[in-house]
C-alpha positions as CSV (number, residue, x, y, z in Angstrom):
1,X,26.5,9.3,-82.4
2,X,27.6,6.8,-85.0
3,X,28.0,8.5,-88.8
4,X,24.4,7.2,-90.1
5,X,22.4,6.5,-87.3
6,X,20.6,9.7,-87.3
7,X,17.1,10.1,-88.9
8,X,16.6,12.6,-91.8
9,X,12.7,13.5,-90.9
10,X,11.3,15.3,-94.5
11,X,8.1,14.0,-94.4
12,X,5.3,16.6,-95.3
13,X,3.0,17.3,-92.5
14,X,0.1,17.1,-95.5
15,X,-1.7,13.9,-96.5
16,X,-3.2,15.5,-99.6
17,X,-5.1,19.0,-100.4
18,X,-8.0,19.0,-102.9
19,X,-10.0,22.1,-104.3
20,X,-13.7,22.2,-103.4
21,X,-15.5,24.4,-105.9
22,X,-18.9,25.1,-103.6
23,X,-16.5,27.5,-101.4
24,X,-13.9,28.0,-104.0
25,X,-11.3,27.0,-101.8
26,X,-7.9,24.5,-101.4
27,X,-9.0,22.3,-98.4
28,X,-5.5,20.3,-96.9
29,X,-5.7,17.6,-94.5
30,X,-3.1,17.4,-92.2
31,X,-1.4,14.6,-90.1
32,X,-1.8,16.4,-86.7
33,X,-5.7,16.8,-87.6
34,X,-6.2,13.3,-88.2
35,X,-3.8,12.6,-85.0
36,X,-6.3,14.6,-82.9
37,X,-9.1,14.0,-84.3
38,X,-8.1,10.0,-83.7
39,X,-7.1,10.6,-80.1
40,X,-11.2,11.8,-79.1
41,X,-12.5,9.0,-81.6
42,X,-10.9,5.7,-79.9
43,X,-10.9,7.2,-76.4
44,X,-14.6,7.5,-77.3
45,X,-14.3,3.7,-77.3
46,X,-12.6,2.6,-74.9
47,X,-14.8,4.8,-72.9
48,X,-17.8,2.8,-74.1
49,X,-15.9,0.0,-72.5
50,X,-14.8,1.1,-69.6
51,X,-18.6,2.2,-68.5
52,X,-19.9,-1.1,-69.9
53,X,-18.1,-2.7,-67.3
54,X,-18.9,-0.7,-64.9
55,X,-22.6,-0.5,-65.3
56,X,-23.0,2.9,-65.9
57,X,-24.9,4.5,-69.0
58,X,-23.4,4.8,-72.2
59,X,-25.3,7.0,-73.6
60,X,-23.3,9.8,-70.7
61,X,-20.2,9.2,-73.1
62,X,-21.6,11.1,-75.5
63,X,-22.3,13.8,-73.5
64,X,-18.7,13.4,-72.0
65,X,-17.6,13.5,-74.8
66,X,-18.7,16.6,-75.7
67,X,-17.8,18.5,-72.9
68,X,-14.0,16.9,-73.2
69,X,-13.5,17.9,-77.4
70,X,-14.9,21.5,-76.7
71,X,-12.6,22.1,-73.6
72,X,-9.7,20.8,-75.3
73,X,-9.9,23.0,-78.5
74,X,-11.0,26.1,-76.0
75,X,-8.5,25.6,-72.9
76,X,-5.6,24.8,-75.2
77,X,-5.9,27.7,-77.5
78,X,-6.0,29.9,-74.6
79,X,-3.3,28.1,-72.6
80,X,-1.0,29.3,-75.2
81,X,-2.9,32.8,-75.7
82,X,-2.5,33.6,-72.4
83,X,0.5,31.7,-71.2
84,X,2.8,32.4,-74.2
85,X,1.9,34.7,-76.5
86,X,-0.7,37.5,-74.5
87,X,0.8,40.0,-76.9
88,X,0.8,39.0,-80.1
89,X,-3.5,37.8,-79.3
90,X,-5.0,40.2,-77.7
91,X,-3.7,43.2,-79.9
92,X,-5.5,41.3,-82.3
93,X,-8.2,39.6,-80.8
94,X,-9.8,37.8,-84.1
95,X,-6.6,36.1,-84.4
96,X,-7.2,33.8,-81.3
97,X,-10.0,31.9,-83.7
98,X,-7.5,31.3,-86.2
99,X,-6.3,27.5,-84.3
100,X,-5.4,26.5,-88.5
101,X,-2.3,28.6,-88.0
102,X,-1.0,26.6,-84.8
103,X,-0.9,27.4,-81.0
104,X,-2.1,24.8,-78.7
105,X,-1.3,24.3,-74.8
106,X,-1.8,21.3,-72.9
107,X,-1.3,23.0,-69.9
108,X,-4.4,25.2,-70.9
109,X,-6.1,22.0,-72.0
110,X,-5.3,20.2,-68.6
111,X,-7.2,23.0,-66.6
112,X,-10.2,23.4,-68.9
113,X,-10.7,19.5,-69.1
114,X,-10.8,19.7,-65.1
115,X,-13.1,22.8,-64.9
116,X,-15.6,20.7,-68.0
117,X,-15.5,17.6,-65.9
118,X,-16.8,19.3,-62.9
119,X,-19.8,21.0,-64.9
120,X,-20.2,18.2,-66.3
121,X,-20.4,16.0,-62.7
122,X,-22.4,19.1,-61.0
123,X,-25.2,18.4,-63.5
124,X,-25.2,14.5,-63.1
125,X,-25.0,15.1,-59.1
126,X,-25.5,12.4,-57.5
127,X,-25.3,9.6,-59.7
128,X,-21.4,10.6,-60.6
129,X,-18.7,11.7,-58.2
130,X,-16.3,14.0,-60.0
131,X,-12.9,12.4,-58.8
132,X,-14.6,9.3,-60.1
133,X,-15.4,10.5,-63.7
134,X,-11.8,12.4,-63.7
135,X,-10.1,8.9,-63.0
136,X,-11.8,7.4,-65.9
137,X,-10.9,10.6,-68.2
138,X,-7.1,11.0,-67.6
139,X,-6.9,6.8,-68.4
140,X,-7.9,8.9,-72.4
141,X,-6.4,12.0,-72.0
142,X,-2.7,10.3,-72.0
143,X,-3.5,8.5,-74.6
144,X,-4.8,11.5,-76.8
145,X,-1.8,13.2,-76.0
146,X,0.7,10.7,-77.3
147,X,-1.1,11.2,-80.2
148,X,-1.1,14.5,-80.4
149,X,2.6,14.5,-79.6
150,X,3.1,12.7,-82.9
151,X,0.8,15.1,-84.9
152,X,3.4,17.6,-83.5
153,X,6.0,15.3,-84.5
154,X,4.6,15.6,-88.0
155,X,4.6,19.0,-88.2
156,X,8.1,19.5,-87.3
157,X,7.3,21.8,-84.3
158,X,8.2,21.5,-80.8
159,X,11.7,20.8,-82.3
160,X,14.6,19.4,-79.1
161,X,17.8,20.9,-78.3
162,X,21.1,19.6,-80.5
163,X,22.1,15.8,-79.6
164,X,24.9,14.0,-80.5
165,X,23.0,10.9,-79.3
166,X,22.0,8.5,-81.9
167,X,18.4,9.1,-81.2
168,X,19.2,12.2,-83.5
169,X,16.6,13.7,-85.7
170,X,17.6,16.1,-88.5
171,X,14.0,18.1,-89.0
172,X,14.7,19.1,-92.9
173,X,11.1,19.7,-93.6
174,X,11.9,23.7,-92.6
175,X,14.3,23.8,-95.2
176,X,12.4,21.5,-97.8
177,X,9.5,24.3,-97.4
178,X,11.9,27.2,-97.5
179,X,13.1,26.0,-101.0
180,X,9.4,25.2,-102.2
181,X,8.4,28.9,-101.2
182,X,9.9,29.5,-104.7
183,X,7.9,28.8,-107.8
184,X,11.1,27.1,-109.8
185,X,12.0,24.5,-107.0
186,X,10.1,20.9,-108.2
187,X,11.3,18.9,-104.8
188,X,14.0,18.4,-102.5
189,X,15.6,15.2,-101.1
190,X,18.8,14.5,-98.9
191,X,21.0,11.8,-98.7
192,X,23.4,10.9,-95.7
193,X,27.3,10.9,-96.8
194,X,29.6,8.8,-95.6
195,X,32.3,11.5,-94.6
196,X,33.3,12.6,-91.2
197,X,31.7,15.2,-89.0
198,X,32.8,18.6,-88.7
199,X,34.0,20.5,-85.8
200,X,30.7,20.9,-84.0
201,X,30.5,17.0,-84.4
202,X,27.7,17.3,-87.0
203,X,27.3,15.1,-89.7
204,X,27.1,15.8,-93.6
205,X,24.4,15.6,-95.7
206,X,23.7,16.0,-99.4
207,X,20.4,17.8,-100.6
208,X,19.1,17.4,-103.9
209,X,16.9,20.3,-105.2
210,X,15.5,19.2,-108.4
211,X,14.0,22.5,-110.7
212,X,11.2,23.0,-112.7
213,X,11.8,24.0,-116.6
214,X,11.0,27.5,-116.4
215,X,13.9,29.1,-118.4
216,X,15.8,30.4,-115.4
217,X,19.5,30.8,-116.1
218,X,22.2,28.7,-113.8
219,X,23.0,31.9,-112.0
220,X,19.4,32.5,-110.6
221,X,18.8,28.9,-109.6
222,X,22.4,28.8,-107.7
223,X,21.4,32.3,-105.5
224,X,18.1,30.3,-105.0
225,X,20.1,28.1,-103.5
226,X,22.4,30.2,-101.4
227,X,19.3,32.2,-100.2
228,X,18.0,30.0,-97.8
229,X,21.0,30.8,-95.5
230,X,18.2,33.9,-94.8
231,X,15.7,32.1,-93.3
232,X,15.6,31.9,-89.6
233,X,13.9,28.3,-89.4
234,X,17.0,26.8,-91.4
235,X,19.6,28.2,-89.6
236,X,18.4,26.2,-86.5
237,X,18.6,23.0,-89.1
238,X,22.1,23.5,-90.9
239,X,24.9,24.4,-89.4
240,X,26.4,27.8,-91.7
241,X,29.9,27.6,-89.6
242,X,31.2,24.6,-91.8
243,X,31.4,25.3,-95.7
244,X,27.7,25.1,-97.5
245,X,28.8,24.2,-101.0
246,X,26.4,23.5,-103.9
247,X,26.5,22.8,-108.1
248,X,24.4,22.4,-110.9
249,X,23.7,19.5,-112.8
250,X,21.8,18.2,-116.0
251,X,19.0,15.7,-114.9
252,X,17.5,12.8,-116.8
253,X,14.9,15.0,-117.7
254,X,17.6,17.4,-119.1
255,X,16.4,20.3,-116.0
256,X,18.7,21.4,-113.5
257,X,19.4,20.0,-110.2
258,X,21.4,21.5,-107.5
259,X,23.6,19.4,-105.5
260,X,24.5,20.6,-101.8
261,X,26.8,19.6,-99.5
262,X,25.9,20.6,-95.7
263,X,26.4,19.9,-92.2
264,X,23.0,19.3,-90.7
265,X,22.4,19.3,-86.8
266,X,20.7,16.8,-85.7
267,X,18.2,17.3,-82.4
268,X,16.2,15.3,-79.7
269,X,12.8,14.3,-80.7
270,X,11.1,15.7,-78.0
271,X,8.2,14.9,-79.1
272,X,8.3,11.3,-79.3
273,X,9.7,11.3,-76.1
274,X,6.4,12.4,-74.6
275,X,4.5,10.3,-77.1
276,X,5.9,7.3,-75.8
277,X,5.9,8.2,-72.3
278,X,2.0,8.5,-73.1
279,X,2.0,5.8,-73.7
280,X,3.6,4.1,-71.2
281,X,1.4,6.3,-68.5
282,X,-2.1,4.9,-70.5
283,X,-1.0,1.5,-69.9
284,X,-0.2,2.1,-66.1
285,X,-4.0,3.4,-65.7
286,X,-5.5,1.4,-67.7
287,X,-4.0,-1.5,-65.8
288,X,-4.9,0.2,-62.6
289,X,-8.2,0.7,-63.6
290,X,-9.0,-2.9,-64.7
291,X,-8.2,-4.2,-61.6
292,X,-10.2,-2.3,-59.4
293,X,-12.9,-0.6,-61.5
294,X,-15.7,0.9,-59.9
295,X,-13.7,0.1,-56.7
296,X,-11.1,2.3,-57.5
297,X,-10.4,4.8,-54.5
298,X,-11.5,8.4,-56.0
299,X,-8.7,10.5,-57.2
300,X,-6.2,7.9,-57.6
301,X,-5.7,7.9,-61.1
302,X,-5.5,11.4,-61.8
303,X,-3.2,12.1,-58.8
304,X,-0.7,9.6,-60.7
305,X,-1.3,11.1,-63.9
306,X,-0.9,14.7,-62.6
307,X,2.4,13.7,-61.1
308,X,3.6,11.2,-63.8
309,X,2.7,13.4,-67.4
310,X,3.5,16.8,-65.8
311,X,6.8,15.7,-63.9
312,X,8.0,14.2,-66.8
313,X,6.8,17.5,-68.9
314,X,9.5,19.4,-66.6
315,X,11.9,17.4,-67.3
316,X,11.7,17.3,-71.1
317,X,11.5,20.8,-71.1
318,X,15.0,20.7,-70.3
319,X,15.7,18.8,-73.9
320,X,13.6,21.3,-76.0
321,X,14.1,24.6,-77.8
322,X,12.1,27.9,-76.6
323,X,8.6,27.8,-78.2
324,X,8.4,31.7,-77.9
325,X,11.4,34.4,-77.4
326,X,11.1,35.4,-74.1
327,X,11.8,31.8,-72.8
328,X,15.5,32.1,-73.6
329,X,15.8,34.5,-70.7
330,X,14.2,32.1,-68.4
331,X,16.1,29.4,-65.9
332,X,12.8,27.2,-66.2
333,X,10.9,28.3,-68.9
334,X,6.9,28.6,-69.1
335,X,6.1,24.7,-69.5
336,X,7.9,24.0,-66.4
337,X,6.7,26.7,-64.2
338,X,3.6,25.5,-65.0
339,X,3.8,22.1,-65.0
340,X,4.3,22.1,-61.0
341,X,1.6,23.3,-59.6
342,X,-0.1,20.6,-61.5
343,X,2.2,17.8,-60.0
344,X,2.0,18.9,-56.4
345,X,-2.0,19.0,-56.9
346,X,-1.3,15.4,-57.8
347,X,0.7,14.5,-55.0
348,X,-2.4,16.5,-52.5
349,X,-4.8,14.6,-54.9
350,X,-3.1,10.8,-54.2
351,X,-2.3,11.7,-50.5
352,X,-5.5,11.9,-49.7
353,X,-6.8,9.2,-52.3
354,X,-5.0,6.7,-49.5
355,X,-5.7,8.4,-46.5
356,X,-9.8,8.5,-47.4
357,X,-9.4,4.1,-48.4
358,X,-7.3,4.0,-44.9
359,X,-10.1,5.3,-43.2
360,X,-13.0,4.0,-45.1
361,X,-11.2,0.5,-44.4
362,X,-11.1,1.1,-40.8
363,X,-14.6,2.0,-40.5
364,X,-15.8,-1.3,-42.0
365,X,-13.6,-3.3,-39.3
């Protein structure tokens, strides 16, 4: 990794919050809610399309609609109740409803989408075949979740392992919010230095905490400072082995500033590698799709996407931090181990997508 190619990633994962008076309450909208919300809005679209083409009534996407945003909020909520944190949830049951606070699985949203899409071809029996409305769904679903991998992306979560790569992020937005916890900090911003890397080969940065005038003496805003050595979520951002130095200053606005000089670690963007590899999977189907359309062998599609999205899933597990503690114990840890199941149903699923064409060809010779 060359000295300045690394990205410093403080963005807020906020747009803007606003105060509604009928409840009395600070409504926020945030990044990864638009993200998701987007992901069920233009898949609605090209959904339209794809059964335009096909001749089959749009008004079912509506309805499919339906039954694909309710068992993606439902299955991935308790993908990661059951699968990650059965503990923490079910001593506390009411906290399950409280998706705000974070706590999604795809995994959990894989399976309900699959169980939904069965109701959902049961009741239109016989005018849909489930493989066939499945094919159509996972084109969506992949690209959904590259948008949802950049809400995540947004909200600093899913965080990668250290990298000395130059695809490096530094995610300072923990420590931006462990500084704004604190009634006295204005704002925080960091600058890359041009100085060399210490030990651990991570590079320096400068953060600028800029104060509010509220009378606080140089002393207290200093051990403000200091204090976010305390906090779990920024010790996995700066690296506390290398000196963490830091001095006040007189601002423009005649308020303090504190200046600090730190070794940040920079990690893998996990999850823009599985945005983009969304991506890339939507296109394949898509393309797939459009050539063959309502001649498209059942269960093709999602055999390639249950192999493709979940394979790949295993293997960027292997770039990524534990999402919950008991992970860190684990050779493959719970992603993974569920994550191949799903790709050997997709190689049964494609396996017999070609065997049933083989056949269906030779019994029209």
């Amino acid at each position: 990794m060359s000295l300045l190619s690394f990205i410093i990633w403080n963005v807020s994962p906020e747009i803007f919050s606003f105060h509604l008076p009928i409840v009395d309450k600070q409504i926020t909208l945030r990044w990864y809610g638009v993200l998701f919300a987007l992901g069920f809005l233009i898949s609605q679209q090209i959904l339209y399309y794809i059964y335009k083409k096909e001749g089959k009534p749009e008004s079912d996407v509506d309805q499919l609609t339906l039954y694909m945003v309710i068992a993606t909020i439902i299955g991935a909520r308790l993908g990661h109740v059951l699968f990650y944190e059965p503990g923490r949830y079910l001593s506390d049951p009411i906290k399950i409803l409280k998706v705000w606070e974070g706590g999604l699985a795809s995994h959990g949203a894989a399976i309900a989408i699959l169980f939904a899409l069965w109701l959902y071809a049961r009741k239109k029996k016989p005018g849909q075949n489930y493989f066939q409305v499945v094919d159509r769904i996972v084109i969506l679903v992949a690209l959904t979740g590259a948008l949802i991998r950049t809400g995540n992306f947004f909200n600093s979560e899913i965080i990668g392992k250290p990298t000395h790569s130059n695809s490096g992020v530094v995610f300072a937005r923990n420590v931006t919010e462990a500084l704004l916890v604190s009634d006295r900090v204005e704002d925080v911003f960091y600058v890359k230095v041009d100085s060399s890397f210490n030990k651990k080969n991570y590079p320096p940065v400068k953060m600028l905490v800029d104060f509010k005038n509220m009378g606080s003496t140089g002393e207290q805003l200093k051990a403000q400072v200091d204090r976010i050595a305390n906090y779990t979520q920024v010790r996995e951002q700066i690296d506390f082995t290398s000196p963490f130095t830091s001095k006040l200053v007189k601002n423009d606005k005649d308020y303090y500033s504190s200046i600090v000089l730190m070794y940040m670690i920079p990690r893998h963007p996990a999850q823009l590698y599985e945005a983009f590899s969304c991506v890339v999977l939507f296109i394949l189907l898509f393309t797939i799709w459009n050539r063959y359309k309502e001649n498209l062998p059942a269960g093709r599609l999602l055999g390639i996407f249950l192999i493709v999205c979940f394979g790949l899933r295993f293997l960027f597990e292997f770039l990524k931090e534990p999402q919950v503690d008991f992970e860190s114990h684990m050779s493959l840890n719970m992603g993974q181990l569920l994550s191949i199941p799903l790709v050997l149903a997709g190689i049964v699923i494609l396996w017999l997508s070609f065997r049933n064409k083989a056949e269906q060809n030779s019994a029209s010779q």
